[in-house]
N, C-alpha and C positions, 0 to 999 in steps of 0.2 A: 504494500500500500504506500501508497506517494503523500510524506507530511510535508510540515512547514519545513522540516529541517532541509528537505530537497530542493526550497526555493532558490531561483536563481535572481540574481538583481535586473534593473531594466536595463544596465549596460548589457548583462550580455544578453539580455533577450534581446535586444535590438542588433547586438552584434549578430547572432544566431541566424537572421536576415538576413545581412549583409555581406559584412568582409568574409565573417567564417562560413557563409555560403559561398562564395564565389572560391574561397579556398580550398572546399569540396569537389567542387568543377573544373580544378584549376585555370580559372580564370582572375585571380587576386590582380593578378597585374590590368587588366581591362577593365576592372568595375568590383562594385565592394566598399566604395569608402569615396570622397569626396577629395579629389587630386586632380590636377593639373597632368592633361592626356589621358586620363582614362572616360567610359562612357558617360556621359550626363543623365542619368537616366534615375531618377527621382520621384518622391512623393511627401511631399510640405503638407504636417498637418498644422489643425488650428492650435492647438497646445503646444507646451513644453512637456513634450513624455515623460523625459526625465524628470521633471522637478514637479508637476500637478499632482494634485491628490489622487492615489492609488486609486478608486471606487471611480475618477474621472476618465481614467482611461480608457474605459470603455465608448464613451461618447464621444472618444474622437473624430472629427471627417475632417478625410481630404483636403487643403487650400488649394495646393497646385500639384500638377502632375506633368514631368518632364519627359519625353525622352529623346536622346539621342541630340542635346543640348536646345530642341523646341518646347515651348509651352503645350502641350497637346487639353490641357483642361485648366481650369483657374476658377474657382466659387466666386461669385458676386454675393 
């Protein structure tokens, strides 16, 4: 059974997405993280993950959605 003690923090949940996904695919060097030459390909929400109140995270959406360094979506 899965307790609290197996919690992981929101860095690496977020990393779990990211870097250390594209490190699975080896693709870290192309995309993963937010660098100069690799893909643009993004998603801005309305909060700060990291620092809002735990119970808010859930209601996060989308502001803007990148990819391939174009805005393809943006909430009014």
């Amino acid at each position: 059974m899965i307790g609290p003690e197996q919690k992981i923090t929101r860095a690496e949940a977020l990393k779990t997405h990211t870097i250390w996904a594209a490190y699975l695919q080896f693709s870290e060097k192309q995309k993963g993280s937010i660098e100069p030459g690799k893909l643009a390909d993004l998603v801005a929400i309305n909060r700060d993950y990291l620092t809002c109140p735990e119970d808010q995270i859930k209601d996060s959406q989308p502001w803007m959605t990148i990819l391939g360094g174009k805005i393809v979506f943006q909430a009014r």
